[in-house]
N, CA, C and O of each residue as an XYZ file, in Angstrom:
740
protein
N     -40.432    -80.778    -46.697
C     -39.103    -80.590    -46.304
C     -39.036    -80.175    -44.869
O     -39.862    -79.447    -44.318
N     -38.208    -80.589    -44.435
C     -37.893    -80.605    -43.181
C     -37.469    -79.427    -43.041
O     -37.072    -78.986    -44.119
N     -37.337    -78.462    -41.910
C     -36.636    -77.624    -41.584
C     -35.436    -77.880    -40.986
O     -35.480    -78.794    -40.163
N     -34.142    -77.239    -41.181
C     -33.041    -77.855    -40.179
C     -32.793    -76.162    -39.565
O     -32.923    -75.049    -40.075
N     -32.266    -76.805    -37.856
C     -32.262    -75.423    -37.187
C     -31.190    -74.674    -37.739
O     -30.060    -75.132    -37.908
N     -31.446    -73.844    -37.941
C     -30.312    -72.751    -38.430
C     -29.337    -72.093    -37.043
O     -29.761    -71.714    -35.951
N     -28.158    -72.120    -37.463
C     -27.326    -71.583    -36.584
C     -27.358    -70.172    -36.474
O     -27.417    -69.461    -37.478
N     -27.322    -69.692    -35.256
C     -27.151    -68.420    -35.115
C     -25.957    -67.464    -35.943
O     -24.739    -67.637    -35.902
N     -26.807    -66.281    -36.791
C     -25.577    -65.527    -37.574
C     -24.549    -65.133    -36.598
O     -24.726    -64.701    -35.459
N     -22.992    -65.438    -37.481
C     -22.184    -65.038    -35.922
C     -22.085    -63.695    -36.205
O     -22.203    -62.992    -37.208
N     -21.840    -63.540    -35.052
C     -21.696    -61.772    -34.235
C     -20.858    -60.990    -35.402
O     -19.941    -61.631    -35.916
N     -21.064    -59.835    -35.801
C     -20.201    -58.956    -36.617
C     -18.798    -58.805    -35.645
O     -18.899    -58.879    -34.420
N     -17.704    -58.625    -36.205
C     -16.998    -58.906    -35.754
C     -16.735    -56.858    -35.295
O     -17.074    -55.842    -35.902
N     -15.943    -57.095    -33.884
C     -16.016    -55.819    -33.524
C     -14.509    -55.263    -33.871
O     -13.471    -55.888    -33.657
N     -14.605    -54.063    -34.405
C     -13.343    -53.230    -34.816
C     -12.455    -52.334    -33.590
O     -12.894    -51.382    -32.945
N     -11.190    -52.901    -33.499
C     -10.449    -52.065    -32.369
C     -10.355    -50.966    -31.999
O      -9.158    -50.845    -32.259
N     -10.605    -50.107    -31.628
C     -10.159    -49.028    -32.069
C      -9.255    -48.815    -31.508
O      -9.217    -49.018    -30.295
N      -7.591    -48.047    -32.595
C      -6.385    -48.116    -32.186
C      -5.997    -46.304    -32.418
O      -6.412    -45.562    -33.308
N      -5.375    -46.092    -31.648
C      -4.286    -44.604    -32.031
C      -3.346    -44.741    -32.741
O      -2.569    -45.675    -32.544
N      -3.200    -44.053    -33.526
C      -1.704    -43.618    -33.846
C      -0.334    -43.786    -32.658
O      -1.030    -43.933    -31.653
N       0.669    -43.836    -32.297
C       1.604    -43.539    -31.864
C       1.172    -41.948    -31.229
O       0.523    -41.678    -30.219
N       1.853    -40.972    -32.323
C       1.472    -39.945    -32.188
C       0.371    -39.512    -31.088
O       0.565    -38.888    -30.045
N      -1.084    -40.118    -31.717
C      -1.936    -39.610    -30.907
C      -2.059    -39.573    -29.308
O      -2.620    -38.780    -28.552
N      -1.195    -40.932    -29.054
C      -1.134    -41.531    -27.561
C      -0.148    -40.448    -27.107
O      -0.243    -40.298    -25.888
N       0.471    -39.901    -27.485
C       1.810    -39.008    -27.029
C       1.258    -37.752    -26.613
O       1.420    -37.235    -25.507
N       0.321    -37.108    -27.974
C      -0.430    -35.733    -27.517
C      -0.988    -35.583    -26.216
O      -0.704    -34.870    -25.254
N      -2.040    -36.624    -26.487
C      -2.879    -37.062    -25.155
C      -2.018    -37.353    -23.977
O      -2.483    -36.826    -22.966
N      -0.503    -38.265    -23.689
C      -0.530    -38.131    -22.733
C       0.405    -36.664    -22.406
O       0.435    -36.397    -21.204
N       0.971    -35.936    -23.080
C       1.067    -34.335    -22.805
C       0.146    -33.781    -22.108
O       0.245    -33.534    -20.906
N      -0.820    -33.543    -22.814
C      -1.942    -33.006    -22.687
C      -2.177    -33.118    -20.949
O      -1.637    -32.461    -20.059
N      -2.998    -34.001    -20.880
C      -2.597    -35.116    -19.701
C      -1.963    -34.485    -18.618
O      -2.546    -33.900    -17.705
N      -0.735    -34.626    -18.750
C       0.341    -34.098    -17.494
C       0.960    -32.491    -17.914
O       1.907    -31.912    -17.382
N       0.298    -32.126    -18.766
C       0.229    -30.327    -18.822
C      -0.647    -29.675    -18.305
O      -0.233    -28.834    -17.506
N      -1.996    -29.742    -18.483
C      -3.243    -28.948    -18.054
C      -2.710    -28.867    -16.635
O      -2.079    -27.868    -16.292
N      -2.980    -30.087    -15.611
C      -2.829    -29.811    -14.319
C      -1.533    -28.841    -13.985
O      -1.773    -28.039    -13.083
N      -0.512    -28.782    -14.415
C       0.488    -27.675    -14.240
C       0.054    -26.439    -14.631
O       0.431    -25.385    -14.120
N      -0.883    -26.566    -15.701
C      -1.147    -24.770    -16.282
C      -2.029    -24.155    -15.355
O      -2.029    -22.929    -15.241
N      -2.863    -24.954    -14.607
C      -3.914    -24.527    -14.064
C      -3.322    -24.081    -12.634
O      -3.865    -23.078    -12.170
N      -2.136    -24.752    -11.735
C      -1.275    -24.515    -10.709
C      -0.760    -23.375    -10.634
O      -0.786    -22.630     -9.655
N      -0.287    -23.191    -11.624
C       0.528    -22.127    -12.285
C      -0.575    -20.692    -11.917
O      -0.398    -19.725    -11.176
N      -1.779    -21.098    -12.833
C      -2.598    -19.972    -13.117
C      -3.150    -19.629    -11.616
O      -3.286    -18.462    -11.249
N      -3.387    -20.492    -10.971
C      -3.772    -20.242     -9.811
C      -2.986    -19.758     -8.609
O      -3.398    -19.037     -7.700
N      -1.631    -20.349     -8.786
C      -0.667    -19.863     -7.936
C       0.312    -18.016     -7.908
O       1.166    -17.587     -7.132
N      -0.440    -17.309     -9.279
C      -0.362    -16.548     -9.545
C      -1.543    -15.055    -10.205
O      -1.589    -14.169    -11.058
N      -2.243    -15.598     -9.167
C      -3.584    -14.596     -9.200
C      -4.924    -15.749     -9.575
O      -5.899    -15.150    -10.029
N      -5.000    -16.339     -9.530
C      -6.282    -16.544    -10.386
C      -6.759    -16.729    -11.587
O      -7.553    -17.542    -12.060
N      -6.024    -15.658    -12.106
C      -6.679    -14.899    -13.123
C      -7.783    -14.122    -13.306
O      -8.361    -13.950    -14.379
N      -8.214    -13.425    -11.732
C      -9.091    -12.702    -11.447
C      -8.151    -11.280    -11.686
O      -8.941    -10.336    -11.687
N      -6.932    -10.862    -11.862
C      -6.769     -9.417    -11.528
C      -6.216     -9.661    -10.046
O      -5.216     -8.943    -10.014
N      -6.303    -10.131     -9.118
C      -5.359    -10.107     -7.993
C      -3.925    -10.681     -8.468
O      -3.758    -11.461     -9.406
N      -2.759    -10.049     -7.495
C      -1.653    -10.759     -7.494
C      -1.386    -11.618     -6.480
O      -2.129    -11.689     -5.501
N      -0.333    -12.330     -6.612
C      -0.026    -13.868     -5.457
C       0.793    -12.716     -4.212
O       1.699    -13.307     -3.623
N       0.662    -11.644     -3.881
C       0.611    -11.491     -2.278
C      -0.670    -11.625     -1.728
O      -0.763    -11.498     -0.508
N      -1.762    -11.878     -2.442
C      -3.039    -12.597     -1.732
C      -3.374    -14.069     -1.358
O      -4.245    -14.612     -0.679
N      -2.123    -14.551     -2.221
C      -2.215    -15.776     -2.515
C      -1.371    -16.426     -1.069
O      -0.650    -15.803     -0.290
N      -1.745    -17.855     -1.044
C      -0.356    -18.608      0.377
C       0.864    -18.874     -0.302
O       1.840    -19.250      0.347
N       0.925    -18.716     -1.592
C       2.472    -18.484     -2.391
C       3.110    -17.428     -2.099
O       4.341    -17.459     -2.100
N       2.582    -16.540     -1.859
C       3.289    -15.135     -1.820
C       3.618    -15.340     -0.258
O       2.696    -15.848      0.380
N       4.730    -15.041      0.423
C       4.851    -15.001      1.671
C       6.165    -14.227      2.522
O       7.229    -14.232      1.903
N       6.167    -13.748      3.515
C       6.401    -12.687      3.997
C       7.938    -12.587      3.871
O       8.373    -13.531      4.531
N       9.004    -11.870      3.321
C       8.725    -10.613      2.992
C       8.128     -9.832      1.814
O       9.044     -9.451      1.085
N       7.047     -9.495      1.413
C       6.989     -8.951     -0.103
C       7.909     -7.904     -0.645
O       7.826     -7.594     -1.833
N       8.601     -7.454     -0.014
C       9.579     -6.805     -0.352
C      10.645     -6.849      0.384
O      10.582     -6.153      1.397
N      12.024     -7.686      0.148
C      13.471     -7.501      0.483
C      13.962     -6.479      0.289
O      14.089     -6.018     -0.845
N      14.349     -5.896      1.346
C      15.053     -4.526      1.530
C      16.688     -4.451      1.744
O      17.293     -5.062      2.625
N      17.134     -3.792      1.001
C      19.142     -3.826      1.561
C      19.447     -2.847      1.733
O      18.691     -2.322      0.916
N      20.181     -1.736      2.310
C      20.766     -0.637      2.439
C      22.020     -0.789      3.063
O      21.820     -1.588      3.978
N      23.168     -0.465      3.063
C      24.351     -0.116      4.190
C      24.152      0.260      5.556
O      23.230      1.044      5.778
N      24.894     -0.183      6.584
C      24.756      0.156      7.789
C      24.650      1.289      8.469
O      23.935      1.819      9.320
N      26.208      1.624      7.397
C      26.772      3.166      7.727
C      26.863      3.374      6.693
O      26.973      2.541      5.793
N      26.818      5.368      6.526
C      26.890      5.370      5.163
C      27.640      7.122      5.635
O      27.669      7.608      6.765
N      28.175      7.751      4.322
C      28.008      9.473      4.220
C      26.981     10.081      4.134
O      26.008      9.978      4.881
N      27.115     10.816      3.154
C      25.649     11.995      2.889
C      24.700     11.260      2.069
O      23.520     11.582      2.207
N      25.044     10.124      1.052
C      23.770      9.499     -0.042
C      24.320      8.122      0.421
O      25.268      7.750      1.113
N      23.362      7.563     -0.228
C      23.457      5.587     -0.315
C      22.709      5.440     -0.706
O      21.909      6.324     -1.012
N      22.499      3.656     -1.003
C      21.851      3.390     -2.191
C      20.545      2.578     -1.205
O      20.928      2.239     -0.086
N      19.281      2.305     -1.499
C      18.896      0.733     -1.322
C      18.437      0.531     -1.905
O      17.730      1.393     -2.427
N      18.412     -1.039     -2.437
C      17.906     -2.172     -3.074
C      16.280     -2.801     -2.338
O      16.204     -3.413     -1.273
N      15.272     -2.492     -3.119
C      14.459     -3.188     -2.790
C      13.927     -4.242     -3.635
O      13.248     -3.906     -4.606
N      14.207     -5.849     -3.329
C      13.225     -6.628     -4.264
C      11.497     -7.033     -3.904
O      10.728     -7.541     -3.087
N      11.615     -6.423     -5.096
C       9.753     -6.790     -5.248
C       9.477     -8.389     -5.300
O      10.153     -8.945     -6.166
N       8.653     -9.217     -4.577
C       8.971    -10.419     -4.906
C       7.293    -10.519     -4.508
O       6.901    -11.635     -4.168
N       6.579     -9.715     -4.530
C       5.110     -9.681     -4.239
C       4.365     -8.338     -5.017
O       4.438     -7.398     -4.226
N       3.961     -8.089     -5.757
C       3.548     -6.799     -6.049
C       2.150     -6.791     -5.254
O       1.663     -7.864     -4.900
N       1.441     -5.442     -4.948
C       0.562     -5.400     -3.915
C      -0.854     -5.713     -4.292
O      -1.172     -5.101     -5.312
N      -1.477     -6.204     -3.974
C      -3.353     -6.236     -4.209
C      -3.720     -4.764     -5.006
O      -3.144     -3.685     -5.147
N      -4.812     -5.266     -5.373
C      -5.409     -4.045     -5.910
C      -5.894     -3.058     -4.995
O      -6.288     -3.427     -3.889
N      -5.911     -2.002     -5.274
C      -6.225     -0.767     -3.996
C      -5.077     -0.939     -2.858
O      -5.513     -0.840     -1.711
N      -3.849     -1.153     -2.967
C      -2.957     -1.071     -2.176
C      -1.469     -0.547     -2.556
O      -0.686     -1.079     -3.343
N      -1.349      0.218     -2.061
C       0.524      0.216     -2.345
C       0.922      0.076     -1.132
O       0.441     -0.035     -0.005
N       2.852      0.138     -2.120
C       3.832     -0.176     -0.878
C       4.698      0.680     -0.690
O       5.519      1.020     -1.542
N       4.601      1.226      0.690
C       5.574      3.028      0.778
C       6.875      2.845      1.257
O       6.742      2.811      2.480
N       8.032      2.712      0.987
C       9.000      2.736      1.673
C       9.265      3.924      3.121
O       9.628      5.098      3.051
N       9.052      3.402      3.914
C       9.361      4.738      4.923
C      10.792      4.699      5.720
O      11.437      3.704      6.052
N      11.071      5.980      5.911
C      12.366      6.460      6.635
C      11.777      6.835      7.865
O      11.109      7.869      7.894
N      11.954      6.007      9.098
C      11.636      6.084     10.097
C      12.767      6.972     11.135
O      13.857      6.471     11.411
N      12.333      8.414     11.686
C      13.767      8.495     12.457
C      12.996      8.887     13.765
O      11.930      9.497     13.851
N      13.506      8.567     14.404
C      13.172      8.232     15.873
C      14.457      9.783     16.543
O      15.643      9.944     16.252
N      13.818     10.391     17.197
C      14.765     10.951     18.154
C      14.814     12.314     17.264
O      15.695     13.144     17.489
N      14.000     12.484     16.414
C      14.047     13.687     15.419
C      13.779     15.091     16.361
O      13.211     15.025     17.451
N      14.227     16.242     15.832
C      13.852     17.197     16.656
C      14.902     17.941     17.432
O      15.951     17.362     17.712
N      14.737     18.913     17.719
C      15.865     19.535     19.110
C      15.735     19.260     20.548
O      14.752     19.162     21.282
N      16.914     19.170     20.731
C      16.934     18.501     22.526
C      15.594     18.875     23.412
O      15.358     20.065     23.624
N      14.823     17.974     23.865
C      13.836     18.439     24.889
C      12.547     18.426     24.127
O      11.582     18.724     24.831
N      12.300     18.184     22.987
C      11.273     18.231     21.378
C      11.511     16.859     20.415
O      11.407     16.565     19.224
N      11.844     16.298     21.509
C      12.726     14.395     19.944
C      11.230     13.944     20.208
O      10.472     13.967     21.177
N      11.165     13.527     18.905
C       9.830     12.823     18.933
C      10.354     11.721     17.302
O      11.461     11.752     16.766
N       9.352     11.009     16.944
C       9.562     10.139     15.821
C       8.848     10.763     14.828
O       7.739     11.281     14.962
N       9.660     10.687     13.601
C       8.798     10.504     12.104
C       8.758      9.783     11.532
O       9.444      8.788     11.766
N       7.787      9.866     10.249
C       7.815      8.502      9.248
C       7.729      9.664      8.396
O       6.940     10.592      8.576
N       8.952      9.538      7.041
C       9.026     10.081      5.547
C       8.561      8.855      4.695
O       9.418      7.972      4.695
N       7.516      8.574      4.017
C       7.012      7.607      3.000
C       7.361      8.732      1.642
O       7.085      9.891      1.334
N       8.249      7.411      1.010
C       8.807      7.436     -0.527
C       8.271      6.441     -1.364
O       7.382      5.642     -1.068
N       8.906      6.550     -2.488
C       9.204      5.701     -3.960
C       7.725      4.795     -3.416
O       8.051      3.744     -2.863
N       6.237      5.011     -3.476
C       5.557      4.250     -3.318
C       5.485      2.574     -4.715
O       5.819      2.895     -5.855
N       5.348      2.050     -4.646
C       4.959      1.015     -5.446
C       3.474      0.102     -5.252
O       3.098     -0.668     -4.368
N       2.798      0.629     -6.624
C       1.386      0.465     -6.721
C       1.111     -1.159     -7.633
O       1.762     -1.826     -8.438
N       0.073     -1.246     -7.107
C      -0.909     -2.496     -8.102
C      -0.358     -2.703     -9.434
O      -0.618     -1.664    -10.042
N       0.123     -3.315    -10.030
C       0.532     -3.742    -11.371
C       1.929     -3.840    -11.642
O       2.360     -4.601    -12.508
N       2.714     -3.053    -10.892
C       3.702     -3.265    -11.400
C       4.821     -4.808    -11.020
O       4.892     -5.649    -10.123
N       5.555     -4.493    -12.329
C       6.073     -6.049    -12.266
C       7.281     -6.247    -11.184
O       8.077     -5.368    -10.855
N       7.249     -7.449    -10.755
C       8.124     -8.132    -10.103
C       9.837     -8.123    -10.514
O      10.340     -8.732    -11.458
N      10.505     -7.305     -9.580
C      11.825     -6.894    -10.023
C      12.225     -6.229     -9.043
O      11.526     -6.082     -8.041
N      13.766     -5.569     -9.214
C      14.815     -4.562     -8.123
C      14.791     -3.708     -9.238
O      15.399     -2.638     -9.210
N      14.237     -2.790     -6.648
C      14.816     -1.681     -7.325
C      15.244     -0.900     -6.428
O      14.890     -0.765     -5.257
N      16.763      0.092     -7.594
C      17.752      0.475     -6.614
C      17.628      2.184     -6.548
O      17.445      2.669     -7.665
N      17.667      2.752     -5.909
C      17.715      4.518     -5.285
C      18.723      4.728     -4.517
O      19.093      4.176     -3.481
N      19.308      5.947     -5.387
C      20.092      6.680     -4.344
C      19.478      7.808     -3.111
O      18.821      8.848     -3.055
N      19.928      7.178     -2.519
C      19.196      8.370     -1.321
C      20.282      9.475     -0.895
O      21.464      9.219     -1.123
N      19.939     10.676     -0.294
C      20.832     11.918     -0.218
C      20.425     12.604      1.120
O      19.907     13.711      0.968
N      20.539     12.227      2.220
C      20.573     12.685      3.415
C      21.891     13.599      4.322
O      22.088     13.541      5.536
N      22.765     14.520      3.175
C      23.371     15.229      3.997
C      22.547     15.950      4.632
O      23.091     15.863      5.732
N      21.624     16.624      4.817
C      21.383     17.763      5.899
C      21.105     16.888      7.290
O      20.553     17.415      8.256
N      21.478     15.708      7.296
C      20.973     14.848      8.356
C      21.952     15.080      9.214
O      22.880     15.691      8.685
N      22.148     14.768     10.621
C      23.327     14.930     11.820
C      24.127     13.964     11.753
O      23.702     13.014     11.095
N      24.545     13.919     11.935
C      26.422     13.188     11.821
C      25.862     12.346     13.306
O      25.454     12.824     14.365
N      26.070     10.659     12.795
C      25.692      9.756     14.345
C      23.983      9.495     13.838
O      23.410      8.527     14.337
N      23.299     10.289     12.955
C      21.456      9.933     13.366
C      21.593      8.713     12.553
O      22.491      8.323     11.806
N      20.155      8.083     12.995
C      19.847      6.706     12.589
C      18.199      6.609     11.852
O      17.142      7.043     12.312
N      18.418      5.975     10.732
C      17.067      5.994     10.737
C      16.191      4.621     10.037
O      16.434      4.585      8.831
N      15.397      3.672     10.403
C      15.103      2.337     10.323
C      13.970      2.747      8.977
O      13.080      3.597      9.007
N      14.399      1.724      7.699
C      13.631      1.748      6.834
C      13.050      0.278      6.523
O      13.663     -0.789      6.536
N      11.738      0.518      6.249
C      11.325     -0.986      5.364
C       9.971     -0.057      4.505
O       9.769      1.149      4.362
N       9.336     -1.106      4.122
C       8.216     -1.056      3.321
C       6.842     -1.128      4.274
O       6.721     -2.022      5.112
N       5.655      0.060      4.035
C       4.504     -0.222      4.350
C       3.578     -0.524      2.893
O       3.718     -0.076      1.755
N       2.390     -1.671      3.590
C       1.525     -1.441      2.871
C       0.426     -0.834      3.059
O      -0.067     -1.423      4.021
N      -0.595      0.352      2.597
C      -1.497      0.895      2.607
C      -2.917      0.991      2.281
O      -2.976      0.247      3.260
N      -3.426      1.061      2.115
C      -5.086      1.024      1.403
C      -5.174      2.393      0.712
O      -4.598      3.414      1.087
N      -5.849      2.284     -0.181
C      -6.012      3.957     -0.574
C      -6.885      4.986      0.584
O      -7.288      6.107      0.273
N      -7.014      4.581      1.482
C      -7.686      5.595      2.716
C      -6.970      5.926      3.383
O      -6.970      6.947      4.070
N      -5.852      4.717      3.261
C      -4.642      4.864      4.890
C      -3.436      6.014      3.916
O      -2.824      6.936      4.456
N      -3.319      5.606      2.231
C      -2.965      6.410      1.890
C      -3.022      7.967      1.416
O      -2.097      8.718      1.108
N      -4.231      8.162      1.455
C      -5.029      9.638      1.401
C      -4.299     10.402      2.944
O      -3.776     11.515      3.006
N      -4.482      9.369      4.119
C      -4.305      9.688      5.497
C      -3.320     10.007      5.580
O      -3.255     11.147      6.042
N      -2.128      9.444      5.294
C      -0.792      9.605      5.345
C      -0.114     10.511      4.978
O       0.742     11.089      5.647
N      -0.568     10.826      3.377
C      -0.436     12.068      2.731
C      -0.734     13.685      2.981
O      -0.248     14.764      2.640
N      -1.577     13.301      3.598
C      -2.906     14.679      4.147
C      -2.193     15.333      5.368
O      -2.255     16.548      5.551
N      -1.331     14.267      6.422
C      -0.932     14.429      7.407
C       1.266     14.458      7.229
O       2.211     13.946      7.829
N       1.138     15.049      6.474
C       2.470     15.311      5.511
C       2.902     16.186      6.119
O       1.895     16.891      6.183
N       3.918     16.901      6.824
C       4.458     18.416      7.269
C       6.124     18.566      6.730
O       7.026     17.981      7.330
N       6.290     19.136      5.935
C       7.527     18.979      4.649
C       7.301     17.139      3.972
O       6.389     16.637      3.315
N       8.118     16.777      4.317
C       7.602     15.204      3.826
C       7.878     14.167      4.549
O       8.331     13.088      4.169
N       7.362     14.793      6.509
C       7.590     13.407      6.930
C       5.789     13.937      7.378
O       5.094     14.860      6.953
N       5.452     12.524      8.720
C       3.999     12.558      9.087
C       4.770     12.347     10.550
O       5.922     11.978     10.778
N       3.874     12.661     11.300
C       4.312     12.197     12.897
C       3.439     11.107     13.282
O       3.295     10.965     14.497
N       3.049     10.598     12.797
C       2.128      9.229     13.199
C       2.142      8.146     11.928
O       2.804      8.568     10.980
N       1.491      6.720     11.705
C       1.137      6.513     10.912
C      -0.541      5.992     10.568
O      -0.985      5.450     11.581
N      -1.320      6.007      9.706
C      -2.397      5.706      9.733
C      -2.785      4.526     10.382
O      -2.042      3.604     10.044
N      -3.320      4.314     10.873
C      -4.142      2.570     11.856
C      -4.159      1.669     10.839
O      -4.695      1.761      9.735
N      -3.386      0.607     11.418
C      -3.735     -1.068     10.170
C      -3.123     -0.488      9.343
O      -3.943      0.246      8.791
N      -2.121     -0.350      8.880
C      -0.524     -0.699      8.103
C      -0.069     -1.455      8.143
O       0.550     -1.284      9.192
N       0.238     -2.471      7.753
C       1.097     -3.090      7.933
C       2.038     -3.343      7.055
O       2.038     -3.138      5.841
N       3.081     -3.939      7.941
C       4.472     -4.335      7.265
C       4.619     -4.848      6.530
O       3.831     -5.787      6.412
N       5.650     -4.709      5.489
C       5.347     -6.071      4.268
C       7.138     -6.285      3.962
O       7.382     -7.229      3.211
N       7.994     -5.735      4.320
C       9.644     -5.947      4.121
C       9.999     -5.916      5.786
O       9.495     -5.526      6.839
N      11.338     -6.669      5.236
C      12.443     -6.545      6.255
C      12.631     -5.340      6.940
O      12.081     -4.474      6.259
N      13.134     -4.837      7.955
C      13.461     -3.337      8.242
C      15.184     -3.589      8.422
O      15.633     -4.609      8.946
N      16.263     -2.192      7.758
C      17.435     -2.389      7.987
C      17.696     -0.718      8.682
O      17.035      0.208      8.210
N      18.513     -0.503      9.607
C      18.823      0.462      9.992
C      20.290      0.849      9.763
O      21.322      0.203      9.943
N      20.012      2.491      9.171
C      21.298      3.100      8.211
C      21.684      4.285      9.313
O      20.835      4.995      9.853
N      23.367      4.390      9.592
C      23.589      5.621     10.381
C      24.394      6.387      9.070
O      24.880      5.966      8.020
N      24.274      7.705      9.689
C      24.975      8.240      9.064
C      26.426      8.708      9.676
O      26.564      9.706     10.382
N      27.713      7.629      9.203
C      28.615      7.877      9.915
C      29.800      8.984      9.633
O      30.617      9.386     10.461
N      29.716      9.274      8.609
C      30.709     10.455      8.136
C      29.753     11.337      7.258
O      28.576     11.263      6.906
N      30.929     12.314      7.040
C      30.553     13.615      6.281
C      30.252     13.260      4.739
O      29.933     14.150      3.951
């Protein structure tokens, strides 16, 4: 008997592989979510424990400041937090008055208040302030410093009732500054 050539077995036939509906939907979520979560996560610390005033999101002012121009004996200001500070840093509100002192003795102070430290959350906030014993006409320019815990040890240490006559080296600014007179009684 003869041999006759045998045809090649045909190829197994190959199986599609198909998704669900569904599945194509997850996936493309998935998809165009991660890259936002990760923006997100990054645009707001890391997730190392820093906050986004370290970040190029966070940007200058970290704290919006409002007060009245003129005021009586108290007033209010509004500060928004729109940066909370690095770790090992706060933010001191200071009452700057320039011209302090009795005639022939004016020199400047800085009173640092209501500090705001590392953690806390992003929000306003409002204080009444109470400066009658102040002179009728004085002026005094407030914003926000930020500190290091050395510059703040410094600051503190160098306290005489509760202003300082200097401020520690490398402070810097982190709010607007608004200047409040005191125009009536």
């Amino acid at each position: 008997m003869e041999s006759t050539p045998q045809s090649p077995a045909p190829a197994p036939r190959r199986r599609r592989f198909r998704l669900a509906r569904w599945q194509v939907v997850i996936a493309a979520v998935i998809t165009a979510v991660i890259p936002g979560i990760v923006a997100f996560v990054l645009a707001n610390g890391g997730g190392d424990g820093e906050t986004p005033s370290t970040s190029p999101s966070c940007s200058f002012p970290a704290v919006q400041l409002s007060a009245p121009d003129k005021t009586g004996s108290t007033f209010q200001t509004t500060a928004k937090l729109n940066c909370p500070p690095p770790k090992e840093t706060k933010y001191y509100l200071v009452a700057q008055l320039d011209n302090f002192g009795d005639p022939g003795t004016e020199h400047t102070v800085y009173c640092p208040r209501d500090p705001i430290a590392h953690g806390q959350e992003k929000r306003t906030y409002t204080t009444t302030r109470d400066i009658h014993e102040s002179k009728l006409h004085s002026k005094r320019a407030l914003y926000y410093l930020k500190v290091t815990t050395d510059q703040e040890q410094e600051l503190l240490a160098n306290l005489q009732d509760d202003c300082a006559f200097e401020l520690p080296a490398g402070v810097e600014t982190v709010s607007n500054s608004v200047t409040v007179e005191r125009a009536w009684e």
